[in-house]
DSSP file (Angstrom, degrees, kcal/mol; ACC not computed):
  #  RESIDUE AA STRUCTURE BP1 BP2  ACC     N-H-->O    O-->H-N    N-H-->O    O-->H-N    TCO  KAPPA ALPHA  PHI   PSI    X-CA   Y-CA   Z-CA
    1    1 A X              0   0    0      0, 0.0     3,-0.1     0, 0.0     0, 0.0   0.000 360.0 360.0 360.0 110.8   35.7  -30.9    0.7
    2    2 A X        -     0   0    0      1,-0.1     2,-0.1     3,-0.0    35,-0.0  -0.231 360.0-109.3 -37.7 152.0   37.9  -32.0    3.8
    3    3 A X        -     0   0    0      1,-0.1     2,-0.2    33,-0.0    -1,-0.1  -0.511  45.4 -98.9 -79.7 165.3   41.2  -32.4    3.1
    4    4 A X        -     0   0    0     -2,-0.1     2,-0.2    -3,-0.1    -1,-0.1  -0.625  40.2-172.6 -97.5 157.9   41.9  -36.4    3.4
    5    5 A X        -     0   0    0     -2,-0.2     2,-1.1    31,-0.1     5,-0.2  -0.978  31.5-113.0-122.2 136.4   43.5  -37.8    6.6
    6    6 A X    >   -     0   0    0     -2,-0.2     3,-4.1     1,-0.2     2,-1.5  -0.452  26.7-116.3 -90.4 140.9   44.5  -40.8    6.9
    7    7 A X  T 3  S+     0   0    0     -2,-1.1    42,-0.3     1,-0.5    -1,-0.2   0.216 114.2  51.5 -39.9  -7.1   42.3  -43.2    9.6
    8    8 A X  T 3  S+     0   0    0     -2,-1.5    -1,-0.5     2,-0.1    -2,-0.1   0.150 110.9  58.5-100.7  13.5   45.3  -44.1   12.3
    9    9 A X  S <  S+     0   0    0     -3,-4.1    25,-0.3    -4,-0.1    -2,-0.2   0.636  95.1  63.8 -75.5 -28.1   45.6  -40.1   12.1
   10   10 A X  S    S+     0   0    0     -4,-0.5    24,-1.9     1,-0.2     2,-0.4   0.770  90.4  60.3 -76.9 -13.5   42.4  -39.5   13.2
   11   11 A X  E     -A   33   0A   0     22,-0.2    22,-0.3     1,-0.2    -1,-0.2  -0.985  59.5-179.1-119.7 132.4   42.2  -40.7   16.4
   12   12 A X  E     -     0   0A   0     20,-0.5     2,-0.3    -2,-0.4    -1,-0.2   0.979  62.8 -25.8 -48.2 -92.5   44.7  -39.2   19.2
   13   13 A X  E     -     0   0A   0     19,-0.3    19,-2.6     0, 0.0    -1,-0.3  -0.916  68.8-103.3-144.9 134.0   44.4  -40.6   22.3
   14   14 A X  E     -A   31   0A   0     -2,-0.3     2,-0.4    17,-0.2    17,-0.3  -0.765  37.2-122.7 -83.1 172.1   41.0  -42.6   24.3
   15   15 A X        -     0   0    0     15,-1.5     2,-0.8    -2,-0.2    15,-0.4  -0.914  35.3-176.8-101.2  95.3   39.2  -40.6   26.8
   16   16 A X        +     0   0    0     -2,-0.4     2,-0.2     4,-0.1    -2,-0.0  -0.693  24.6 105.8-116.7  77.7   39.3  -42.3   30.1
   17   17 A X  S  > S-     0   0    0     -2,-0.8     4,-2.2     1,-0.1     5,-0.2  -0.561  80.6 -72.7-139.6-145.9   37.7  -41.1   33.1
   18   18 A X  H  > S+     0   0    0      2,-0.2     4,-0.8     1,-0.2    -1,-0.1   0.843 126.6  50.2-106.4 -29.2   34.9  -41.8   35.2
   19   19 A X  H >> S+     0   0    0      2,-0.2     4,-2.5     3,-0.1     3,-1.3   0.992 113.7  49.8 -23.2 -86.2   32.2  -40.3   32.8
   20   20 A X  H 3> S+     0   0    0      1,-0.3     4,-1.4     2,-0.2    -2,-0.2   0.828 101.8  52.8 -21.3 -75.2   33.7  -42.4   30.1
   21   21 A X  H 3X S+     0   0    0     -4,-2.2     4,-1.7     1,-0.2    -1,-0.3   0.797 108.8  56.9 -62.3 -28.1   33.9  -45.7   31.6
   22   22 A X  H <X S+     0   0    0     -3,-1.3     4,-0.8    -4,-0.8     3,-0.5   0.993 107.2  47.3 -65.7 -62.1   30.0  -45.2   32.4
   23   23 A X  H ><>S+     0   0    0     -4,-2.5     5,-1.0     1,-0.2     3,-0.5   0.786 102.7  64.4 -37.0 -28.9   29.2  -44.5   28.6
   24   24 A X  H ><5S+     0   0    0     -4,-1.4     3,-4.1     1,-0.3    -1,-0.2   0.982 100.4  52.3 -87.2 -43.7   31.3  -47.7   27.6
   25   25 A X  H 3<5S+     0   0    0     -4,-1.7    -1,-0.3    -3,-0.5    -2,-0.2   0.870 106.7  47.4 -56.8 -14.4   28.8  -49.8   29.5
   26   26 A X  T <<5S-     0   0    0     -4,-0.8    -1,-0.3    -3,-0.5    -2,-0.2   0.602 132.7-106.1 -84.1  -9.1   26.0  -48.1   27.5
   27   27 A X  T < 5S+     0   0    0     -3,-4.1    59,-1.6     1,-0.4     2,-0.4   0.940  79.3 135.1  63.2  55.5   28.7  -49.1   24.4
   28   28 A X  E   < - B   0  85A   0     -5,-1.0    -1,-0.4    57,-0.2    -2,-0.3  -0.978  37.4-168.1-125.4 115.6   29.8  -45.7   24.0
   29   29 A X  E     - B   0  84A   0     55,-1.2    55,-1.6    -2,-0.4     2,-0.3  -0.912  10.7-139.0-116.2 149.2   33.3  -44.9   23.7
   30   30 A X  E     - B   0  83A   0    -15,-0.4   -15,-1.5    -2,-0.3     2,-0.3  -0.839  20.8-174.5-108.7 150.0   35.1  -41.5   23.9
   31   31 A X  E     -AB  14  82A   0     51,-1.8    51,-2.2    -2,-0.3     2,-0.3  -0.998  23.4-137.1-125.2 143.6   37.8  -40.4   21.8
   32   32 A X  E     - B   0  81A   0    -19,-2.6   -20,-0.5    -2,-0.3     2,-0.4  -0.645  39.5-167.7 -74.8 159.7   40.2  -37.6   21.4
   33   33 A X  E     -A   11   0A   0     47,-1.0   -22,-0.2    -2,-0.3    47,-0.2  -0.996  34.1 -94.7-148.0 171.1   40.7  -36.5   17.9
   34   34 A X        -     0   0    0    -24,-1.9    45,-0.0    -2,-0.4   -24,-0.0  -0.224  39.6-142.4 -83.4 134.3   42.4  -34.7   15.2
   35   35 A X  S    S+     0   0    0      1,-0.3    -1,-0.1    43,-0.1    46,-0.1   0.065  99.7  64.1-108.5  60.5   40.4  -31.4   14.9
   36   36 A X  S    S+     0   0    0    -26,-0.1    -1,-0.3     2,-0.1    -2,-0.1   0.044  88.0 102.1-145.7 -21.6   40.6  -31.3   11.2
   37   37 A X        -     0   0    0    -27,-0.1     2,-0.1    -4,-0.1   -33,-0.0  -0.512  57.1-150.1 -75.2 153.3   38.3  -34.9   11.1
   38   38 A X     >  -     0   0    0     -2,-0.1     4,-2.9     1,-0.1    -2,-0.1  -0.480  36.2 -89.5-103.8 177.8   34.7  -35.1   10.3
   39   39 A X  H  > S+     0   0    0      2,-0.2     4,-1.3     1,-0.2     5,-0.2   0.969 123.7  50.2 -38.3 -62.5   31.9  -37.8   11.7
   40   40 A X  H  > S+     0   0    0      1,-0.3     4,-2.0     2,-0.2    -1,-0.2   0.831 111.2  40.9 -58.9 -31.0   32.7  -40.1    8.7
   41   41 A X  H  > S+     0   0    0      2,-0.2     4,-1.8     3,-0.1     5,-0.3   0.919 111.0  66.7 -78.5 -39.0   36.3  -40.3    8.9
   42   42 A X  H >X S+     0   0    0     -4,-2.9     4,-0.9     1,-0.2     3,-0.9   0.771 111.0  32.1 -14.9 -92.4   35.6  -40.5   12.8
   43   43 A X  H 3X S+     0   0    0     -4,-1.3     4,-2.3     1,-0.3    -1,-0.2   0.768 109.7  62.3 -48.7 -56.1   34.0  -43.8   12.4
   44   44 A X  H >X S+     0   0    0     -4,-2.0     4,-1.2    -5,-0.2     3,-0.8   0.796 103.8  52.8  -1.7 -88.0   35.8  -45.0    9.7
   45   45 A X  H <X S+     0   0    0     -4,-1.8     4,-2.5    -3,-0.9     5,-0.5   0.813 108.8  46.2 -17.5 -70.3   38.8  -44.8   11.9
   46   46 A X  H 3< S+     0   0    0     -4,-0.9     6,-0.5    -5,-0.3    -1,-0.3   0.714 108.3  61.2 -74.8  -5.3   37.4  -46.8   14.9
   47   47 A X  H <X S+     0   0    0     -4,-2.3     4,-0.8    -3,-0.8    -2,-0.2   0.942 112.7  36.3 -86.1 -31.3   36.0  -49.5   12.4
   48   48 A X  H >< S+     0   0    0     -4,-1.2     3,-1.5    -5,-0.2    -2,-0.2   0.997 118.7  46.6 -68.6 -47.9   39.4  -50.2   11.3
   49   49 A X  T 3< S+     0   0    0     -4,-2.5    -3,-0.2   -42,-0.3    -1,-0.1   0.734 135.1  16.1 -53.9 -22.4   41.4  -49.9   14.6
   50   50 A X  T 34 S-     0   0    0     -5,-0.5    -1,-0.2    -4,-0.3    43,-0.2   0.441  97.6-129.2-134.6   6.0   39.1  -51.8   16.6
   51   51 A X    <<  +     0   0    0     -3,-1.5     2,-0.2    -4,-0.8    -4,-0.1   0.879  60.1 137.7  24.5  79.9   36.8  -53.8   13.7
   52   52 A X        -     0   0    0     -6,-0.5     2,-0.6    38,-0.1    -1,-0.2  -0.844  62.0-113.9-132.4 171.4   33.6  -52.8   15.2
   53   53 A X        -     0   0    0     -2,-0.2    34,-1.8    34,-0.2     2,-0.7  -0.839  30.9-153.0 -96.0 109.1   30.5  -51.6   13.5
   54   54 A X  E     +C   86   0A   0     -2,-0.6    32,-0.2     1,-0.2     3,-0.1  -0.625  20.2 174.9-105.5 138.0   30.0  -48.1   14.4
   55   55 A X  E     +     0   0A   0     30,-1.2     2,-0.2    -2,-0.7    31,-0.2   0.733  66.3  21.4-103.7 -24.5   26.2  -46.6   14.4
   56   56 A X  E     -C   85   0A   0     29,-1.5    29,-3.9   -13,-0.0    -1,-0.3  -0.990  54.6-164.2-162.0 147.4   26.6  -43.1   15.8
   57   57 A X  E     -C   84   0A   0     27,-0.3     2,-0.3    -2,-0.2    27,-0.2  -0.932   4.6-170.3-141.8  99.8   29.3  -40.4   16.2
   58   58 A X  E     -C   83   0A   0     25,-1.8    25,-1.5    -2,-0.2     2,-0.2  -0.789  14.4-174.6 -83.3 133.0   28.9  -37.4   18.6
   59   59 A X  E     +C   82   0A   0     23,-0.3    23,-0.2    -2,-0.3     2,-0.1  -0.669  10.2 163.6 -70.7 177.8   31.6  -34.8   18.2
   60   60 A X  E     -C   81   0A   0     21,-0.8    21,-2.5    -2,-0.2    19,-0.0  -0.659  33.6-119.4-164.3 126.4   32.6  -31.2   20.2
   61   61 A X  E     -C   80   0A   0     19,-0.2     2,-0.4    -2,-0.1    19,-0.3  -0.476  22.4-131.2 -62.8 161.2   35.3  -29.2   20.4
   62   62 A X  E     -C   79   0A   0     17,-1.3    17,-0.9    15,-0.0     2,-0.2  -0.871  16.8-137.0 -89.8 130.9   37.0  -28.5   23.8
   63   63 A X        -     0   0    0     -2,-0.4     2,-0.4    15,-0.2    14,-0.1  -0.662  29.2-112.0 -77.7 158.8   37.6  -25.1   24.5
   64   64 A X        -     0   0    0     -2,-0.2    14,-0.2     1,-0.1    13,-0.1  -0.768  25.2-125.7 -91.0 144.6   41.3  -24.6   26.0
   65   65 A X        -     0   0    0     -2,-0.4    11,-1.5    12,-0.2     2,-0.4  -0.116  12.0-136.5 -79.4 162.7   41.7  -23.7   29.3
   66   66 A X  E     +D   75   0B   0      9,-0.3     2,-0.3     7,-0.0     9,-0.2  -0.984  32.2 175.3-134.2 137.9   43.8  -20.6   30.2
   67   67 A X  E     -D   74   0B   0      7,-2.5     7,-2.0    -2,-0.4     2,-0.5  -0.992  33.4-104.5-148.4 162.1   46.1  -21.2   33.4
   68   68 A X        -     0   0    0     -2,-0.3     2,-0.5     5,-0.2     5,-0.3  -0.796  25.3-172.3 -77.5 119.9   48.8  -19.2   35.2
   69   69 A X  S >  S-     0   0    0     -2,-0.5     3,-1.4     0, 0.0     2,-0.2  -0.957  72.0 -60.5 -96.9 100.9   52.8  -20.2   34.6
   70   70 A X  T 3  S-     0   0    0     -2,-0.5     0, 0.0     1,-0.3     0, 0.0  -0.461 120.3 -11.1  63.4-127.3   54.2  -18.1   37.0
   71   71 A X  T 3  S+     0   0    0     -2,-0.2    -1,-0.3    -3,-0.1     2,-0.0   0.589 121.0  81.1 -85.6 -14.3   53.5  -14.6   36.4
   72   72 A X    <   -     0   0    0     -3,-1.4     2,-0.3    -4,-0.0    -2,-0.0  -0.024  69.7-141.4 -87.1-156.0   52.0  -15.2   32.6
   73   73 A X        -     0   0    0     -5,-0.3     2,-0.3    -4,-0.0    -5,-0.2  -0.964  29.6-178.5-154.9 115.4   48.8  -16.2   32.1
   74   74 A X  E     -D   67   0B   0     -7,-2.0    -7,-2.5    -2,-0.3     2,-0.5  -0.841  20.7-125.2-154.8 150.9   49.1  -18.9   29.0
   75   75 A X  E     -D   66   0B   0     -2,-0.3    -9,-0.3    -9,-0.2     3,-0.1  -0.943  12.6-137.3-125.3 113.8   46.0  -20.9   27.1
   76   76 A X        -     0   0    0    -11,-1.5     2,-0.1    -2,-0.5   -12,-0.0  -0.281  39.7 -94.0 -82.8 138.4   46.1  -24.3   26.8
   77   77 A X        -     0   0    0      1,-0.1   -12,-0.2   -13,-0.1    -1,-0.1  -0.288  33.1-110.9 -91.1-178.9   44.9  -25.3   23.2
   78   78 A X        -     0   0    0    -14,-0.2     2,-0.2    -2,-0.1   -15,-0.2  -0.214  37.1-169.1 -80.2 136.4   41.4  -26.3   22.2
   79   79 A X  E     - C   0  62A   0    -17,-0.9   -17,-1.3   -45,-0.0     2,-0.5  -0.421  20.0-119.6-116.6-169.0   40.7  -30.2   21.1
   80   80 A X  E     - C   0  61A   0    -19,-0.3   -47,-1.0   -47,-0.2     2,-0.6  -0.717  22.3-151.6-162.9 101.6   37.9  -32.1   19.6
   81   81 A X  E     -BC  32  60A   0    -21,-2.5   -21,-0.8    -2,-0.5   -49,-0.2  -0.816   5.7-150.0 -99.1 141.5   36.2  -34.9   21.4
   82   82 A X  E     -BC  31  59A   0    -51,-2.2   -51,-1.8    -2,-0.6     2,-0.4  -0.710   6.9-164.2 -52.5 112.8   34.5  -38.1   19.7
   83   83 A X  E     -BC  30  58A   0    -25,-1.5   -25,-1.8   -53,-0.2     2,-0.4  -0.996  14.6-167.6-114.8 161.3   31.7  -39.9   21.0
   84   84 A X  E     -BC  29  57A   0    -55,-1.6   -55,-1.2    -2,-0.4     2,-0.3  -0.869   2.6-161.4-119.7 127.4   31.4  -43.4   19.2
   85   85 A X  E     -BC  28  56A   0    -29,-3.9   -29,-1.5    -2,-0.4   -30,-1.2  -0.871  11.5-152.4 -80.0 155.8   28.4  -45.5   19.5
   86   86 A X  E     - C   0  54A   0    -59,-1.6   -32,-0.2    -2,-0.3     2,-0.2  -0.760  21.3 -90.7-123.5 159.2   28.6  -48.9   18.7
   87   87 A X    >   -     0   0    0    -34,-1.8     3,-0.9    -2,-0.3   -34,-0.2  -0.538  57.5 -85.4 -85.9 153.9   26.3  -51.5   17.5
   88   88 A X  T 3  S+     0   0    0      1,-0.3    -1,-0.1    -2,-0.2     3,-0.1  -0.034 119.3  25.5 -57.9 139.6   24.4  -53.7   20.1
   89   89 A X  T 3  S+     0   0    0      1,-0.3     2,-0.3    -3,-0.1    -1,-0.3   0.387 101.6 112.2  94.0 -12.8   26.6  -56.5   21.2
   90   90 A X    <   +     0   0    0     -3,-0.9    -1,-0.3   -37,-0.1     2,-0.3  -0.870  32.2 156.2 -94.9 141.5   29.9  -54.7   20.3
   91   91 A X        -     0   0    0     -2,-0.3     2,-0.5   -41,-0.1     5,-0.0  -0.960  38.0-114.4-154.0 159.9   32.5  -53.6   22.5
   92   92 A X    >   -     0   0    0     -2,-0.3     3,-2.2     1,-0.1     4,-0.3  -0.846  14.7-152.4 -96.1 117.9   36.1  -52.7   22.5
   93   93 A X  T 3  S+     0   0    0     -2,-0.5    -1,-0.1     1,-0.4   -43,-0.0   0.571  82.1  77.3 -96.7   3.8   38.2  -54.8   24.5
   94   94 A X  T 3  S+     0   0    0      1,-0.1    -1,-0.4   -44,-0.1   -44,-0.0   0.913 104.8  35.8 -88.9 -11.6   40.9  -52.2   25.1
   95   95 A X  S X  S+     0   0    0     -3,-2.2     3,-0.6     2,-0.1     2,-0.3   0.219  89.2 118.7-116.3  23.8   38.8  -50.5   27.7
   96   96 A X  T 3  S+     0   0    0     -4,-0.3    -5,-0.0     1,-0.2    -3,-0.0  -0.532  90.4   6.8 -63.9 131.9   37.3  -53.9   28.9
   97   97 A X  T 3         0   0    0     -2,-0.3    -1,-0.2     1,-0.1    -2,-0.1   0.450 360.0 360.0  84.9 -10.8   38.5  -54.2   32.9
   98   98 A X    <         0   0    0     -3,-0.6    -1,-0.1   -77,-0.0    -2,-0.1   0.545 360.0 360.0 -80.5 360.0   40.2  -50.3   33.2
């Protein structure tokens, strides 16, 4: 049994780049998220924050990248991205127009 989190915890941050903004016209949105949430809490989460009806929920972790500062050598950590479908004729108007 996850432990429970509560549904403004689960989602981080949205995902905005040029990938992204193509999915949102398909009504697909990406989110980062806490990588201790499952699919259910996912959606949950984006039906309150954005009171849409969510039909499908992709997750993956991100592996972290390892980059150089200075002479070490340091690994950035690993995340866990969301992708939300939505039901036809929904969309979220915070990434309307970016």
């Amino acid at each position: 049994m996850p432990k429970a989190i509560h549904p403004y915890q689960v989602l981080k941050r949205p995902i905005i780049t040029e990938k992204s903004t193509m999915l949102g016209a398909q009504g697909q949105y990406v989110f980062e998220v806490d990588t201790r949430a499952n699919k259910p809490q996912i959606g949950e989460a984006v039906e309150r924050a954005f009171d849409v009806n969510v039909q499908k929920v992709r997750t993956m972790m991100v592996r972290g990248r390892t980059r150089r500062v200075g002479t070490r050598i340091v690994r950035r950590p690993a995340w866990k991205k969301a992708i939300v479908t939505l039901a036809a004729g929904e969309q979220i108007e915070y990434f309307e127009g970016v």
